[in-house]
Backbone bond lengths (Angstrom), bond angles and torsions (degrees), N, CA, C in turn:
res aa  C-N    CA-C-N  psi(-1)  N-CA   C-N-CA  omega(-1)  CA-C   N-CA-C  phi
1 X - - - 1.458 - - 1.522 108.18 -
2 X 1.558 118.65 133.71 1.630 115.58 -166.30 1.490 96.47 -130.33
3 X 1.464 126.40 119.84 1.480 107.84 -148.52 1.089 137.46 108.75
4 X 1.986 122.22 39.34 1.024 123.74 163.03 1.315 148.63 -52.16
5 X 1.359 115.88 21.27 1.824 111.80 -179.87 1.111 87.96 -56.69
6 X 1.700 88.22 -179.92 1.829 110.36 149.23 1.195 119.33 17.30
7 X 1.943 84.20 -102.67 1.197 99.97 -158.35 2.061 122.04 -66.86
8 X 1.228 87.69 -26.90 1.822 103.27 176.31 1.740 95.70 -50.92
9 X 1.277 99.40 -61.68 1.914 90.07 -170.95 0.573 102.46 -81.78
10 X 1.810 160.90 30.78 0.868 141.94 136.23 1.198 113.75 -74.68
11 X 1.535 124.72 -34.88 1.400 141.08 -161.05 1.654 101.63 -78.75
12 X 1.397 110.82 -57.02 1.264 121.64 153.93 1.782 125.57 -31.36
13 X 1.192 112.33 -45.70 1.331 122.55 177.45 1.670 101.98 -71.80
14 X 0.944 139.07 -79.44 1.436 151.69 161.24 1.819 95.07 -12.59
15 X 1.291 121.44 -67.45 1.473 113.26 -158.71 1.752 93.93 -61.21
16 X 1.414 121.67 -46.83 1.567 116.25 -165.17 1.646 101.12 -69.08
17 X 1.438 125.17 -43.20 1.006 106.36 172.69 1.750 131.03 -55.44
18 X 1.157 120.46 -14.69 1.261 134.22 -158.75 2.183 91.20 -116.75
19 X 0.963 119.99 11.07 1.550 137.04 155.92 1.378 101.35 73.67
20 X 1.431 108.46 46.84 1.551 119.55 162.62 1.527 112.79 -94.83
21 X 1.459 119.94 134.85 1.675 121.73 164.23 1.729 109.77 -88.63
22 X 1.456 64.14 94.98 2.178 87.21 161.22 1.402 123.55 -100.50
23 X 1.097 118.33 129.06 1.350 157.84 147.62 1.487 120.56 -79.70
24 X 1.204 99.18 109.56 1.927 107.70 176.20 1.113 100.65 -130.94
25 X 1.436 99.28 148.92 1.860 136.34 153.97 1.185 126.54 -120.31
26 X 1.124 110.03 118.54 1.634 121.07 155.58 1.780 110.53 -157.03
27 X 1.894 90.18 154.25 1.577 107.91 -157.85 1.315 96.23 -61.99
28 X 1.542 132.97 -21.07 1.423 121.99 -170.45 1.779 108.58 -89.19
29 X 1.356 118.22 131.90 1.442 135.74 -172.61 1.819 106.08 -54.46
30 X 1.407 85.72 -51.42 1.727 104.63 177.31 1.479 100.77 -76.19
31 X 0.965 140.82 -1.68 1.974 119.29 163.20 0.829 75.79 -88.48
32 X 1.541 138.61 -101.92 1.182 143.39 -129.22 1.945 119.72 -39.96
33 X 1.727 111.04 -27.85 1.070 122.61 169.11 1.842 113.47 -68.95
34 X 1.403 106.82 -33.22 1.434 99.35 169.05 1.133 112.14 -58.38
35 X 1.508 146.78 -51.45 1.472 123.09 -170.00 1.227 107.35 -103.86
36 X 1.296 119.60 12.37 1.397 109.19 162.62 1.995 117.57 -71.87
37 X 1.299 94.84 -32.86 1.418 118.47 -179.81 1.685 109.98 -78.36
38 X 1.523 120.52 17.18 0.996 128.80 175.82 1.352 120.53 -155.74
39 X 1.236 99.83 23.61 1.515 116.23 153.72 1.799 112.37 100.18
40 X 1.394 104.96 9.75 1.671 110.07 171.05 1.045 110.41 -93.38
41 X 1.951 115.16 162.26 1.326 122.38 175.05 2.144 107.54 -89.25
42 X 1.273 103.97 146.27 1.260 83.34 -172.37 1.869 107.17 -121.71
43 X 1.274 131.51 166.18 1.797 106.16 174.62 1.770 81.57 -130.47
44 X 1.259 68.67 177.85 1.556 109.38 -173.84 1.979 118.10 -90.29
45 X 1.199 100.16 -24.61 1.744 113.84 -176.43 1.324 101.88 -148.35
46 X 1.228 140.65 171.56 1.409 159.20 -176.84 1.663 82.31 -86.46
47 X 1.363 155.64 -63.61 1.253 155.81 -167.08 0.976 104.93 -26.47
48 X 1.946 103.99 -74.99 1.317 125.12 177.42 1.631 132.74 -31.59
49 X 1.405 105.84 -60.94 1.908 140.43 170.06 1.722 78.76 -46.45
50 X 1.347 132.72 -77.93 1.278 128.81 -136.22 1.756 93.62 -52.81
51 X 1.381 99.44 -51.79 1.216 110.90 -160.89 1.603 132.87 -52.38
52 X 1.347 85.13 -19.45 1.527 123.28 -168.20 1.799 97.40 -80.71
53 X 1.529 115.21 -27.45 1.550 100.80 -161.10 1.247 114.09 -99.88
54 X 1.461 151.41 162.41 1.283 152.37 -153.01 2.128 88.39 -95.95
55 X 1.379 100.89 174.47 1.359 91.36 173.24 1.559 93.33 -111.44
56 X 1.162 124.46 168.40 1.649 107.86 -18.89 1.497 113.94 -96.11
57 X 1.109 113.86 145.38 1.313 131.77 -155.84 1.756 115.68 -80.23
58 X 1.049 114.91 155.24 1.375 116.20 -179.19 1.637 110.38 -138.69
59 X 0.950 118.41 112.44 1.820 127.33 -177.16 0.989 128.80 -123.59
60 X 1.265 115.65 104.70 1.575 135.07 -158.76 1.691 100.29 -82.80
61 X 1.378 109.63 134.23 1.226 113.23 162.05 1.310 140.42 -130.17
62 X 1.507 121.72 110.11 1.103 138.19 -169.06 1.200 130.52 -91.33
63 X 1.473 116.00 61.48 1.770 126.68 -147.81 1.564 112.09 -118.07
64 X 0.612 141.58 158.90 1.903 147.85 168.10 1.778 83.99 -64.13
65 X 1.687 109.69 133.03 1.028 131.23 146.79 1.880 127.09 -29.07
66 X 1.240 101.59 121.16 1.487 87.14 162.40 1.412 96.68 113.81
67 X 1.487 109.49 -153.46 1.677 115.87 -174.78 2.082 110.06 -51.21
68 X 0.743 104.67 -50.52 1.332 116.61 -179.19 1.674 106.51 -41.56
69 X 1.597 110.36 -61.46 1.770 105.47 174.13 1.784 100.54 -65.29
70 X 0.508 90.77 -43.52 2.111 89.77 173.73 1.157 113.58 -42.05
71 X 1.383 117.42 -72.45 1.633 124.76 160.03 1.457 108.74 -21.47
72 X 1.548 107.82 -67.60 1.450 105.37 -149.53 1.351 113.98 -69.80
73 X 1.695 128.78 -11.29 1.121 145.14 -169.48 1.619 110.84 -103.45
74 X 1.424 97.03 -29.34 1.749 91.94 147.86 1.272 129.97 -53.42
75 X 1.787 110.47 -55.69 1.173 108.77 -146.86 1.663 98.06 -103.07
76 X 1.793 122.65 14.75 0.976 129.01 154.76 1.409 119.70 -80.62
77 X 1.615 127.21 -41.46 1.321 141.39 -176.20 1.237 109.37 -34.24
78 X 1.702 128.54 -83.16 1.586 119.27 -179.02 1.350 114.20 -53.22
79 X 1.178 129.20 -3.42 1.734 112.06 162.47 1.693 113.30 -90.14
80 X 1.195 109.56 -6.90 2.082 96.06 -161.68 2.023 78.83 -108.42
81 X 1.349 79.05 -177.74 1.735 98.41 -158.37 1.901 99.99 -147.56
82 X 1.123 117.34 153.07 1.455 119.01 -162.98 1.197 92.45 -74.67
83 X 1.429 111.28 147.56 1.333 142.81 -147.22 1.460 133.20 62.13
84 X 1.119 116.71 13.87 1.746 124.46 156.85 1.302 111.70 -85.47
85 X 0.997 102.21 163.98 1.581 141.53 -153.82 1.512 108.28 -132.38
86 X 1.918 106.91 106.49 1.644 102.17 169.46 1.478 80.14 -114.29
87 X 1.941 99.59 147.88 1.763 106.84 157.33 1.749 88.56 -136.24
88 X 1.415 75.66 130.64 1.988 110.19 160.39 1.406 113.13 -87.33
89 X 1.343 100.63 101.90 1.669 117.19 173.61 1.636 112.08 -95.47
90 X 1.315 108.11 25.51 1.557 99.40 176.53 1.621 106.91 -116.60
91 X 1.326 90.84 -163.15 1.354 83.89 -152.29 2.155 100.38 -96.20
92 X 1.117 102.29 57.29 1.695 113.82 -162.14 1.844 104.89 -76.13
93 X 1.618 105.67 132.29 1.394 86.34 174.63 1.574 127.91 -69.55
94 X 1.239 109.59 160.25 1.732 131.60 -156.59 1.726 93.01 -39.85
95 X 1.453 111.41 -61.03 1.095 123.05 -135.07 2.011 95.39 -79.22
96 X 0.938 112.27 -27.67 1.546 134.80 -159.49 1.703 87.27 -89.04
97 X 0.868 114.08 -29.00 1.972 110.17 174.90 1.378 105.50 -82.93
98 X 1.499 113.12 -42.43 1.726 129.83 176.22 1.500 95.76 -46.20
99 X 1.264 106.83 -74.75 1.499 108.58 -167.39 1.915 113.50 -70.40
100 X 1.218 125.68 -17.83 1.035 122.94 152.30 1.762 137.64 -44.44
101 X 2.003 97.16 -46.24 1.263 117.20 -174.02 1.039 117.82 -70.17
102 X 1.801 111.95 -29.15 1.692 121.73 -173.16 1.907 99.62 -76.48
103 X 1.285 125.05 -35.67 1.241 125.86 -159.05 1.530 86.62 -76.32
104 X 1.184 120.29 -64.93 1.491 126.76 -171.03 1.763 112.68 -31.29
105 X 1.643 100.20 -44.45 1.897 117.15 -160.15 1.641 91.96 -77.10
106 X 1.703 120.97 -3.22 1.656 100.91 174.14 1.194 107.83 -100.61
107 X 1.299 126.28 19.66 1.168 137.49 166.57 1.803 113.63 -110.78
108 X 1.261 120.35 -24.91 1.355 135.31 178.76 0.790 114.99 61.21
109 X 1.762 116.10 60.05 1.165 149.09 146.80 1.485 127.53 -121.58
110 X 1.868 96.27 104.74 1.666 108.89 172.55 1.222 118.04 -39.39
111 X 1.483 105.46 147.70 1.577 135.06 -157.16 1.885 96.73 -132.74
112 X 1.213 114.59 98.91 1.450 106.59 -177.73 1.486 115.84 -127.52
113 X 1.317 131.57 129.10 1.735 127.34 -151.26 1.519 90.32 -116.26
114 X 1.094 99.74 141.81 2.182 119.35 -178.65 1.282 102.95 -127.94
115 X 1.610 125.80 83.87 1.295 113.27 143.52 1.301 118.85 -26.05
116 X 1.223 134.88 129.17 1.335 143.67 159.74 1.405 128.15 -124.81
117 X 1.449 94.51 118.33 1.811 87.79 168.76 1.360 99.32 -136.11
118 X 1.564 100.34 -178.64 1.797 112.24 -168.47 1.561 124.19 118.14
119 X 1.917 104.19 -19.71 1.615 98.22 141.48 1.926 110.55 49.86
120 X 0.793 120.23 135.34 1.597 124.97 169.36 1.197 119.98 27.81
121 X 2.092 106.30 -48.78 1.492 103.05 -162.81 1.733 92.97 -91.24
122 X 0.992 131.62 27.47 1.654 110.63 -154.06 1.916 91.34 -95.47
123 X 0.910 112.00 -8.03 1.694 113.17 -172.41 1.166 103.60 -74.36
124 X 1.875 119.66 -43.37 1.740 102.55 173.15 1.434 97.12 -87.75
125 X 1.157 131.10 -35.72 1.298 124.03 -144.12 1.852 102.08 -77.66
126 X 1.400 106.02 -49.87 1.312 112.60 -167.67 1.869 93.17 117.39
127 X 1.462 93.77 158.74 1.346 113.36 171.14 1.113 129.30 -115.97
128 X 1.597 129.13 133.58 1.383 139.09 -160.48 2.107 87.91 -84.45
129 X 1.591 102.59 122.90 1.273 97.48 160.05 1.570 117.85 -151.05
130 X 1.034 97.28 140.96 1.555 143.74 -160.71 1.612 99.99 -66.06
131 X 1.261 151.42 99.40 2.072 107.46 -174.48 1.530 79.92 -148.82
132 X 1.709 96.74 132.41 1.277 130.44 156.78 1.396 130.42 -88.02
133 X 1.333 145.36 104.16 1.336 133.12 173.87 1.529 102.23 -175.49
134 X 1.427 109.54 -166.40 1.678 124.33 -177.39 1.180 85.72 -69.30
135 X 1.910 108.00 126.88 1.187 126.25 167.55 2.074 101.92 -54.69
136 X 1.155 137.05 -74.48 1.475 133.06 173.69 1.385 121.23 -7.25
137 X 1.784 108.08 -46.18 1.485 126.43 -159.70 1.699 87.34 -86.42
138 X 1.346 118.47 -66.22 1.580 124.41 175.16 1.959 108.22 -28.63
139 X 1.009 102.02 -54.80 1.669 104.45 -166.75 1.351 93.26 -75.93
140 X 1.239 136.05 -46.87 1.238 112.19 171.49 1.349 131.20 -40.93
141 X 1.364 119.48 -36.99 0.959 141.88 -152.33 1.738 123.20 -101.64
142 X 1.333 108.15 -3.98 1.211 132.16 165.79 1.295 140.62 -68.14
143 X 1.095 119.92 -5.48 1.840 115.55 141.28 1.034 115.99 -63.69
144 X 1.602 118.81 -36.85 1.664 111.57 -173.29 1.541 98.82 -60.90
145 X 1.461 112.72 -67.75 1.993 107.17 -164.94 1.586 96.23 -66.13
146 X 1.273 146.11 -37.77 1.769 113.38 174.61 1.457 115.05 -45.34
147 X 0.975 107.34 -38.81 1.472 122.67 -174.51 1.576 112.49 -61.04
148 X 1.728 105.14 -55.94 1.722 94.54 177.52 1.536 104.12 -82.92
149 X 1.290 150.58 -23.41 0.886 165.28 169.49 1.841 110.84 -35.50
150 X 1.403 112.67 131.57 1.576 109.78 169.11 1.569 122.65 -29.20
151 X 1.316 105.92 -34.78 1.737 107.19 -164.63 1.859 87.21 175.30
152 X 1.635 104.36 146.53 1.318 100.64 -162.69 1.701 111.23 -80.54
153 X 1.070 131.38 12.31 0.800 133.89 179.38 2.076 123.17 -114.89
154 X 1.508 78.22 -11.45 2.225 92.24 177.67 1.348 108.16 -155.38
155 X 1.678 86.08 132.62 1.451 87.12 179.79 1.783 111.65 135.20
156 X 1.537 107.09 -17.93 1.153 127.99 -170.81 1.426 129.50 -136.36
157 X 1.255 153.20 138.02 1.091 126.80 123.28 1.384 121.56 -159.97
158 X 1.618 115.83 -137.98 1.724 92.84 -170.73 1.783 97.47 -106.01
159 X 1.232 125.96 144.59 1.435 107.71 -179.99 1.069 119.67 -113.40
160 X 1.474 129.41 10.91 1.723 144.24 -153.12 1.115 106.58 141.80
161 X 1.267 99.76 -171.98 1.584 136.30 -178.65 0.948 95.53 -54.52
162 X 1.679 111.48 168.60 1.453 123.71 163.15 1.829 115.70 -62.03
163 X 1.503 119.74 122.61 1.693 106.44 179.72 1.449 75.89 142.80
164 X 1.965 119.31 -66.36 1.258 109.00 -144.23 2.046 116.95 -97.76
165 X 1.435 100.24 33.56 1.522 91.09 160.09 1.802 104.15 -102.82
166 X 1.295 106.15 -34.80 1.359 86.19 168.19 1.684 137.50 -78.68
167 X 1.543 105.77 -6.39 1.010 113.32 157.51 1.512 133.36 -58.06
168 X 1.498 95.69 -47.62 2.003 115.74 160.75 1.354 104.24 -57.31
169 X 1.186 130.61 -20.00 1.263 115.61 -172.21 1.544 124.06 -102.20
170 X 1.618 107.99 -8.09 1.006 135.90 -175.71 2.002 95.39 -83.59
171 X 1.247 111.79 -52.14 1.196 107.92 -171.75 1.440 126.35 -56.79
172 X 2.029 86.38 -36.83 1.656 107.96 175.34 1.785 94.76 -43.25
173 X 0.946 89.17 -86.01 1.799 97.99 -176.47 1.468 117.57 -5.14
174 X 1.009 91.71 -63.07 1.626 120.03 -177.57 1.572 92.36 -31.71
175 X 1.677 106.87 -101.19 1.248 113.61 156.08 1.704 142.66 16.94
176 X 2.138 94.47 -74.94 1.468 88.08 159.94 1.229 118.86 -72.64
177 X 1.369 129.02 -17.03 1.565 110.23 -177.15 1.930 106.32 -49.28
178 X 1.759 104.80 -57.23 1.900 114.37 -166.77 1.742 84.04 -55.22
179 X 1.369 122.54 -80.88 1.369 104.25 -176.16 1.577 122.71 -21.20
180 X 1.397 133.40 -79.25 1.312 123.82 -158.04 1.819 99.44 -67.64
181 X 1.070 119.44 -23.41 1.619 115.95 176.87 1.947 104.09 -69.73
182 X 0.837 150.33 -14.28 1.280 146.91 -163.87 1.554 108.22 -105.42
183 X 1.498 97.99 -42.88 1.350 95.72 -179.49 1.768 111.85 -95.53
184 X 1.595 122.23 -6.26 1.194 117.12 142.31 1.698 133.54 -60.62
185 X 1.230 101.27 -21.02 1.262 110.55 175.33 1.416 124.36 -89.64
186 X 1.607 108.62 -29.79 1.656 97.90 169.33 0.938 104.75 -87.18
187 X 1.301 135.91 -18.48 1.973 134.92 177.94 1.707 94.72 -47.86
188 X 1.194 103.59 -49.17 1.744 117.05 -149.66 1.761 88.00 -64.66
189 X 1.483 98.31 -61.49 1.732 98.57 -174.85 1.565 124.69 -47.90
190 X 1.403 114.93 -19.80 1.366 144.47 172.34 1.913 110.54 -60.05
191 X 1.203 89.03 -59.67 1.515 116.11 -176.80 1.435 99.93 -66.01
192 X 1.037 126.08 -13.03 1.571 108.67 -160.42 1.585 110.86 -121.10
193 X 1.755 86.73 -2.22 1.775 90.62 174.97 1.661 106.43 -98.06
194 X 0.765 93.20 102.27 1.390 109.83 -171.62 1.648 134.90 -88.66
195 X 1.416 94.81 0.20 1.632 142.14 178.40 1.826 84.09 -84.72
196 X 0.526 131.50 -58.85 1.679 129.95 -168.06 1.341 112.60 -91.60
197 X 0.829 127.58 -35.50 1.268 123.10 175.48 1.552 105.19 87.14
198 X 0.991 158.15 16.81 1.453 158.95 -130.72 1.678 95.20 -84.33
199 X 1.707 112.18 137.22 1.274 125.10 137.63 1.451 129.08 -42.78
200 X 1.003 130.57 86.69 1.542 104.89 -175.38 1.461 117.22 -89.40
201 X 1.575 120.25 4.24 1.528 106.85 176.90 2.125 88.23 -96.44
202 X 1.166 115.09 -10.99 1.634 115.40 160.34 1.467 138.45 -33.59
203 X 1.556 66.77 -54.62 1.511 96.19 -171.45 2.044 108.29 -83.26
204 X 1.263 95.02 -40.37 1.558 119.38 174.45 1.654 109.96 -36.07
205 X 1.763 89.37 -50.42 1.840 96.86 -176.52 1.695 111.77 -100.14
206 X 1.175 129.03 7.52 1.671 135.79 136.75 1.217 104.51 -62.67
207 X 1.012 127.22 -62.14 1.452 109.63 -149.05 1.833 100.60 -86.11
208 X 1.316 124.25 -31.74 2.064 116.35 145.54 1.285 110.07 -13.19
209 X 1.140 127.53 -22.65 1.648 97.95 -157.05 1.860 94.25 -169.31
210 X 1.460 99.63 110.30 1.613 128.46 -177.77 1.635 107.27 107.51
211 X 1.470 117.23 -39.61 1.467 106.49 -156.57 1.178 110.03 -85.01
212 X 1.456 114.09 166.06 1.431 109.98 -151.31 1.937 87.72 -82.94
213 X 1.073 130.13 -7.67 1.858 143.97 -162.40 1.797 95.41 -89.64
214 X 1.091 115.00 -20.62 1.206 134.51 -170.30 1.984 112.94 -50.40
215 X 1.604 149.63 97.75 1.002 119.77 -136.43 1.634 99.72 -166.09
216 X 0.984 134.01 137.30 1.919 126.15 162.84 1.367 104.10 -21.53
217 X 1.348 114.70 -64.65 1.376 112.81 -164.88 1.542 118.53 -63.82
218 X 1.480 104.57 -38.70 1.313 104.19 177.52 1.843 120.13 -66.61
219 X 1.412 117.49 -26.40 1.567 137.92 148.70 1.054 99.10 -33.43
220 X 1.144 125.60 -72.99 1.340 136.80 -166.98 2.320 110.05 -48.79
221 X 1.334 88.67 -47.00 1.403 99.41 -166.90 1.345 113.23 -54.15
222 X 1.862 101.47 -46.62 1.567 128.95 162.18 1.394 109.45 -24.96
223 X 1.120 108.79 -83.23 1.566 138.39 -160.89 1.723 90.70 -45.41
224 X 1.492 123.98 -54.76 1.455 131.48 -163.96 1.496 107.86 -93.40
225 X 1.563 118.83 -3.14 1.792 107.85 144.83 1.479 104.98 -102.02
226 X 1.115 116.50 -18.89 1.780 95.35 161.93 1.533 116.71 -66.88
227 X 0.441 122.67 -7.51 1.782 131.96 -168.88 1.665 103.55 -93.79
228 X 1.205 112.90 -65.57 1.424 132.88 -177.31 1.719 116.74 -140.08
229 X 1.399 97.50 84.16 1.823 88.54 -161.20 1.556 99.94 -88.68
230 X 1.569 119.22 19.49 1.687 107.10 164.22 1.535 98.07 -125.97
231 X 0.947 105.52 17.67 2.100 99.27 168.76 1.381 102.81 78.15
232 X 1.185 138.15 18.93 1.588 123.53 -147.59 1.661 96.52 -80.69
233 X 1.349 133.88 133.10 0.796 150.12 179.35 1.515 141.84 93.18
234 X 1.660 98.75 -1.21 1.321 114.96 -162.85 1.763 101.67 -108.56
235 X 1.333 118.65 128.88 1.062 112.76 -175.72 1.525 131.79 -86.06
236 X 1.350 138.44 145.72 1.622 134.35 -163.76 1.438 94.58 -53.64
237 X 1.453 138.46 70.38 1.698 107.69 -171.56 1.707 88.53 -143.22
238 X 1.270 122.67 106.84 1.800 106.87 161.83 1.028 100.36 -118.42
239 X 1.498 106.93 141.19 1.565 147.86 167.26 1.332 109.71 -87.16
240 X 1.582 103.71 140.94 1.710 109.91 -176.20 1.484 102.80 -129.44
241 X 1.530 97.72 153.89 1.709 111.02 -160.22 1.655 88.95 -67.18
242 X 1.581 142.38 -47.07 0.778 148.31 -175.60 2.253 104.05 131.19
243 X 1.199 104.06 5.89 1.592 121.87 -161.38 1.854 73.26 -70.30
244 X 1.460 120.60 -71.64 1.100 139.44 -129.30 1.410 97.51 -64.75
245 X 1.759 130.12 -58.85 1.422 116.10 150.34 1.056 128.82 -44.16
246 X 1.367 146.05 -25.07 1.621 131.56 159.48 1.186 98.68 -61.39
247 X 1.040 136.41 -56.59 1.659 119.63 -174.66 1.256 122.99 -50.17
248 X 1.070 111.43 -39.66 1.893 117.81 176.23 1.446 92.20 -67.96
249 X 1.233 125.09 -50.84 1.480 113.19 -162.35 1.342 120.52 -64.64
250 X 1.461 92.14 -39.46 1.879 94.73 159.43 1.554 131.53 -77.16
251 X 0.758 96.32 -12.66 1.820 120.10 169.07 1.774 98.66 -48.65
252 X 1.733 97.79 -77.46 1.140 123.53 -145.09 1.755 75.99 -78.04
253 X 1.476 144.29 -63.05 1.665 120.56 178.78 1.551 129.54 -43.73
254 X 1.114 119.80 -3.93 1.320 138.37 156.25 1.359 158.46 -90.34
255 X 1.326 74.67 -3.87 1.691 113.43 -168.51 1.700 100.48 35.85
256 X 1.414 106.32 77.10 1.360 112.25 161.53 1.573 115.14 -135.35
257 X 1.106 116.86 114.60 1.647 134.99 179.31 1.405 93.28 -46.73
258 X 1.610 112.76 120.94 1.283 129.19 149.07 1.257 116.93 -135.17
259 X 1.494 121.55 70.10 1.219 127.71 154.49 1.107 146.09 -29.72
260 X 1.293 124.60 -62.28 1.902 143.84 144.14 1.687 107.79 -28.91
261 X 1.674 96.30 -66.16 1.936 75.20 -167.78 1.761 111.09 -76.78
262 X 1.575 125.76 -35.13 1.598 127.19 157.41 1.245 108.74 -7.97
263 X 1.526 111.60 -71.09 1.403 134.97 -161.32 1.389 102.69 -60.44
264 X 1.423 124.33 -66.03 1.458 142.00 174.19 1.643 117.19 -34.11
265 X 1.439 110.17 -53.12 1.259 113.46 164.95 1.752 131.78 -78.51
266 X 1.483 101.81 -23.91 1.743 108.79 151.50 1.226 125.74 -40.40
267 X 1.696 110.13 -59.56 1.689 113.80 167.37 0.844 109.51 -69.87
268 X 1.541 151.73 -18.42 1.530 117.08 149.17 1.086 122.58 -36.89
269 X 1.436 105.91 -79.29 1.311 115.32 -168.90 1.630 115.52 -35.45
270 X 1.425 111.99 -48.43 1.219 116.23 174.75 1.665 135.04 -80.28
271 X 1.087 91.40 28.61 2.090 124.55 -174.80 1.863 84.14 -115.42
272 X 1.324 139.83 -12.57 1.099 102.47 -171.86 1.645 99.33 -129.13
273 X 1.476 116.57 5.82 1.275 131.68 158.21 1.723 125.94 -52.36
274 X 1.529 121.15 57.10 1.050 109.89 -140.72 1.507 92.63 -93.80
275 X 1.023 125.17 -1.99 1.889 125.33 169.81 1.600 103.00 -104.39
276 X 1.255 149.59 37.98 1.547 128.36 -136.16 1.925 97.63 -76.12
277 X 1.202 86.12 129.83 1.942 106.07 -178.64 1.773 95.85 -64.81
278 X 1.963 108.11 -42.31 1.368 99.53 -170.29 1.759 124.78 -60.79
279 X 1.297 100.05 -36.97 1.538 112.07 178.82 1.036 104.03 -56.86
280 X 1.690 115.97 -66.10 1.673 99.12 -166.81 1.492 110.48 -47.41
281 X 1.677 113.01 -50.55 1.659 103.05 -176.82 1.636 104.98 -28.13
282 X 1.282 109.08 -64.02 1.499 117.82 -143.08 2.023 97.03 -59.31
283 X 1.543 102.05 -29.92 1.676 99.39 -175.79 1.652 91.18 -55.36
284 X 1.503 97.86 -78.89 1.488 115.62 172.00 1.752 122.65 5.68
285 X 1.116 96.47 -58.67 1.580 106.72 -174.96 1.645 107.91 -89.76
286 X 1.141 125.18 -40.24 1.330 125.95 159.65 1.773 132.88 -41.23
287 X 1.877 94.48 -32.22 1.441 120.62 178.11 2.079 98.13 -66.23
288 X 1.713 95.97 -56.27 1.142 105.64 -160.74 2.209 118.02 -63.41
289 X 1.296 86.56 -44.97 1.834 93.13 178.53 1.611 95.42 -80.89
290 X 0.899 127.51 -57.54 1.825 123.56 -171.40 1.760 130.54 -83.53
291 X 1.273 84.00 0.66 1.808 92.08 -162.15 1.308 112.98 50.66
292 X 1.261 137.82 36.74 1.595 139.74 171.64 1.344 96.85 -81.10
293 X 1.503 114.71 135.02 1.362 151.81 172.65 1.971 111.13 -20.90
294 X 0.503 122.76 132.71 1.826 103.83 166.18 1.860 101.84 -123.92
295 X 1.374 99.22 138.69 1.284 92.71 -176.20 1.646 122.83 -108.15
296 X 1.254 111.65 134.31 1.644 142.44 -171.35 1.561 88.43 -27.67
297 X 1.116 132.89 144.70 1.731 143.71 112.93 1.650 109.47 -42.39
């Protein structure tokens, strides 16, 4: 495992508990002490880790998208030898694993992509994964995902070629964005009737259990107005992994209408507009054709 945050040691934790020999790396002293303190072997350099694994080897990587998994697949390459196995469990775009997998296969070394989700809870829960690659290399490779997986039989499997688990996983995204936007929005409409007075973490745990709205995420929502059911401290601002624009972008190269998640990822963007130039225009011009009021800063 290369890539101790979170979620890596968590993932890490889950495989040793489930009677896998793990081996992790990461540059920080303190990750690497988390799964050492839970029964993994840990190294000191990518050299080291390599050295440590039987052949042929399999090395999971749990890295921030982008230059960083690039890096790390550089500076893994002169140590692995044909017939290893790297899988990218992050959240990397489709095409950037595509072109990863072909460079890797002139060396004849599998290239295998793991949608992953499950975030924090995935250590008890298990992790939903997504995995693209040579069906042969996949089946081999299947104690590891029963293992991180809810139960070895759901929760997982292979969905294509190499490119398309992170592609599935890109869409997932997509997805939760319209999900968590819908149910931010009737919370909000909730909140604002103010004639009623409504519970909304109340209402949060009715609708858990029978309604068809009923959902993980919405569990989730529960749990975080029980906690703080007026938001106090948290600012109007969401940040996106960057999944949610590939999805629109592939949306829109396909000419396939995705309205819900478009929309979903708009109010992001526009959650972090905290001067917006467009509004004032829009007061601005409202002042000018109607004489309507514009209001002071």
């Amino acid at each position: 495992m290369i890539g101790l945050g979170k979620m890596g040691a968590n993932m890490a934790q889950r495989l040793v508990r489930g009677g896998h020999r793990v081996v992790g790396y990461d540059p920080s002293e303190a990750a690497r002490k988390v799964i050492d303190d839970q029964g993994a072997e840990t190294a000191t350099t990518l050299a080291l880790l390599v050295a440590k694994l039987k052949v042929p080897r399999t090395l999971w990587l749990m890295v921030p998208a982008g230059e960083i998994t690039d890096a790390s697949i550089a500076a893994l390459l002169p140590l692995l030898a044909p017939g290893d196995t790297v899988i990218d469990g992050g959240n990397s775009n489709y095409r950037d694993t595509q072109r990863r997998a072909a460079s890797l296969a002139h060396s004849k070394i599998q290239y295998v992509d793991s949608g992953t989700s499950g975030g924090v809870w995935g250590l008890e829960e298990g992790y939903s994964l997504m995995i693209g690659g040579d069906a042969a290399t996949v089946e081999r490779l299947t104690p590891i995902f029963a293992t991180l997986a809810p139960a070895p039989d759901r929760g997982w499997g292979r969905v294509g070629e190499v490119g398309s688990g992170h592609y599935t996983k890109m869409i997932h995204n997509g997805i939760e964005y319209g999900l968590m936007q819908a149910y931010a929005e009737g919370f909000s409409i909730l909140h604002h009737k103010t004639e009623f007075n409504i519970d909304l973490h109340q209402v949060a745990e009715i609708w858990r259990y029978g309604s068809v709205v009923r959902s993980w995420l919405l569990d989730l929502t529960a749990n975080a107005l029980q906690k703080n059911p007026g938001l106090e401290g948290i600012a109007p601002y969401v940040a996106d992994s960057g999944e949610g624009r590939w999805t629109v972008a592939e949306a829109i190269e396909l000419g396939v209408p995705a309205v819900v998640i478009t929309q979903s990822l708009i109010s992001r963007l526009r959650s972090r507009d905290a001067e917006s130039f467009s509004d004032k225009l829009v007061a601005a011009m409202r002042n000018q054709f109607g004489g309507h009021a514009v209001k002071k800063e």
